[in-house]
C-alpha positions in Angstrom: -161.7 77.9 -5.8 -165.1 80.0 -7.4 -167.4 77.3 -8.5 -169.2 77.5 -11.8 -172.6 77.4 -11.6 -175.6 76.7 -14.9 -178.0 79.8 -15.1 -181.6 78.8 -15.8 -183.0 79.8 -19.2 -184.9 82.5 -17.6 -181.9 83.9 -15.4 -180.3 84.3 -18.9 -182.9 85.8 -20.9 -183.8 88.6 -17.9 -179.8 89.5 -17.9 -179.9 89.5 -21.8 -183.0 92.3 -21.3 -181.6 94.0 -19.1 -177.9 94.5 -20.6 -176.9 97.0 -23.3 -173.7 96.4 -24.0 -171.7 92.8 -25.4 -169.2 91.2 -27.3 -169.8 89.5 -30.7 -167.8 87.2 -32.1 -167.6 86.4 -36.1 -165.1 84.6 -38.1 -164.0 86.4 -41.0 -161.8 85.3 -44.2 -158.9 87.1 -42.5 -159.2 85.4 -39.2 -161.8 85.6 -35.9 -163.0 89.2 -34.7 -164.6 90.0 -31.1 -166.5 93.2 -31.4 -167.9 94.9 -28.9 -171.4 96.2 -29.4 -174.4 98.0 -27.7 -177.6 95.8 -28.0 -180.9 95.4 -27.3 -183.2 92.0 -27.1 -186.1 92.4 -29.4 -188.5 89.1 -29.3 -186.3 86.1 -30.6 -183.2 88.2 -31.6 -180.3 90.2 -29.8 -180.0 93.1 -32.2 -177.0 95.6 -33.0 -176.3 98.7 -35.4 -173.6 99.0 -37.7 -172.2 100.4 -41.2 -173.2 98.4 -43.9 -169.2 98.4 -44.5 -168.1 97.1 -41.3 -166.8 93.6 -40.5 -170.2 92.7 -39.0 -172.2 94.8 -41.8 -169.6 92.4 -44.2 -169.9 89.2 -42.9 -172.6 88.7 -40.4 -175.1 87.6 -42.8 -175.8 83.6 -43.1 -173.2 83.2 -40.7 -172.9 81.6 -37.2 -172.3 84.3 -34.1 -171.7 84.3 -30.8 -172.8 87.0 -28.6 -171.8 87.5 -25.1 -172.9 90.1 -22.2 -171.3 89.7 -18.4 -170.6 91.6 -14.6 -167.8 91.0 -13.3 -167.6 91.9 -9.3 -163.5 91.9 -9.0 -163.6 92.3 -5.4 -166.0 90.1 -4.5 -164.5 87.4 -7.0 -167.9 86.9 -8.3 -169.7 87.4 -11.4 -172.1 85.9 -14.8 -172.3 85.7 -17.8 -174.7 85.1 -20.7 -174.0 83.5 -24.4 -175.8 83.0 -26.9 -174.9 81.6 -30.1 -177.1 82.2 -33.8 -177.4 82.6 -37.5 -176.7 86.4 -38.4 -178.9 88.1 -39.9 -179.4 91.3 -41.9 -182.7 93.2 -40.7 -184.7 95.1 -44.1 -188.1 94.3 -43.5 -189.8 97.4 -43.4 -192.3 95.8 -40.4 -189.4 94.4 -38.2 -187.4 97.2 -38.5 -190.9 99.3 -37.2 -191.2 96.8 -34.6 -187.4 97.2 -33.1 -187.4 101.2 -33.2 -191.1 101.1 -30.7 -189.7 98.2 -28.3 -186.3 99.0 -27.8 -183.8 100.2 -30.3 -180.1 100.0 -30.3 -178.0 103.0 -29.2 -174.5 102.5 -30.7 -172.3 104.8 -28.5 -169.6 105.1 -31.6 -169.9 108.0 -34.0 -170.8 107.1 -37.6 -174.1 106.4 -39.7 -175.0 103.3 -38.3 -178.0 102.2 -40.4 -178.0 98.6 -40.7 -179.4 96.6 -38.5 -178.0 93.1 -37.6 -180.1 90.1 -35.8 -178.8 87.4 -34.0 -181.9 84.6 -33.5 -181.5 83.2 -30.4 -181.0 79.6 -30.9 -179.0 78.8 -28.4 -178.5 80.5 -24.9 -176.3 79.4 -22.3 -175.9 81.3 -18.8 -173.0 81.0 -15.9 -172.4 82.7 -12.6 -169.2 82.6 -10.1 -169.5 82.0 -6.6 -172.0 80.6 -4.1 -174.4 82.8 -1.9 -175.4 85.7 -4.3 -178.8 86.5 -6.2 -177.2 87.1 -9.5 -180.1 89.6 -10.4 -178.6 92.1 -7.7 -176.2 92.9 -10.0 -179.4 95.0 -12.4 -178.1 97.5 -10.2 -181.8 98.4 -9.9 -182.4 98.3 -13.2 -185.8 96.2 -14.3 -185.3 93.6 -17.1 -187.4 95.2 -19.8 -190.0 93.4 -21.1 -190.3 93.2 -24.9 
């Protein structure tokens, strides 16, 4: 049996950096969603493009979200992952917006116009990894956590 073990707040954050591609989830009048998303981690906030007309676009706003990134190693029954868990927000000003396109903006790999820009504060980050005997920053795959 794998055991679970607690990711320091810095192990997180450096896999949250590093990532670029996650899992929101959002409740919705019609029921919960999980959307997956391409992201990147811009001061306080994990941040993601979408339509202004899509379910995030609709009801991420004011609401409570929970974003999750993870590796999975099947063969070596190993593996992390990061959560973190925030008030949605709707990016306009003009400053922030400036701010996210220089540091490190979001590349959303679907087609579409994908102009609005969600934030997720990070208010609450939480960090697991499987298995004993690994450095769980190997799995960068040589890839630096960037540093924004």
């Amino acid at each position: 049996m794998l055991q679970s073990i607690e990711l320091s707040l810095s192990e997180s954050e450096a896999l949250l950096r590093a990532g670029s591609t996650g899992r929101i989830a959002i409740s919705t009048p019609e029921g919960p969603h999980i959307i997956p998303v391409n992201y990147s981690l811009v001061a306080d906030r994990v941040v993601v493009r979408t339509s202004p007309y899509s379910l995030l676009g609709t009801h991420a706003s004011g609401t409570v979200l929970a974003f999750e990134t993870d590796h999975f190693d099947h063969q070596q029954q190993r593996g992390w992952s990061v959560l973190v868990r925030g008030r949605g927000e709707v990016i306009t000003d003009p400053a922030t917006l400036q701010a996210i396109r220089q540091v490190w903006p979001p590349r959303p790999w679907a087609a579409g116009n994908r102009n609005l820009h969600v934030g997720i504060r990070l208010t609450e980050i939480t960090g697991r990894r499987l298995g004993d005997g690994w450095d769980v920053m190997e799995t960068l795959d040589g890839h630096t956590a960037r540093a924004v």
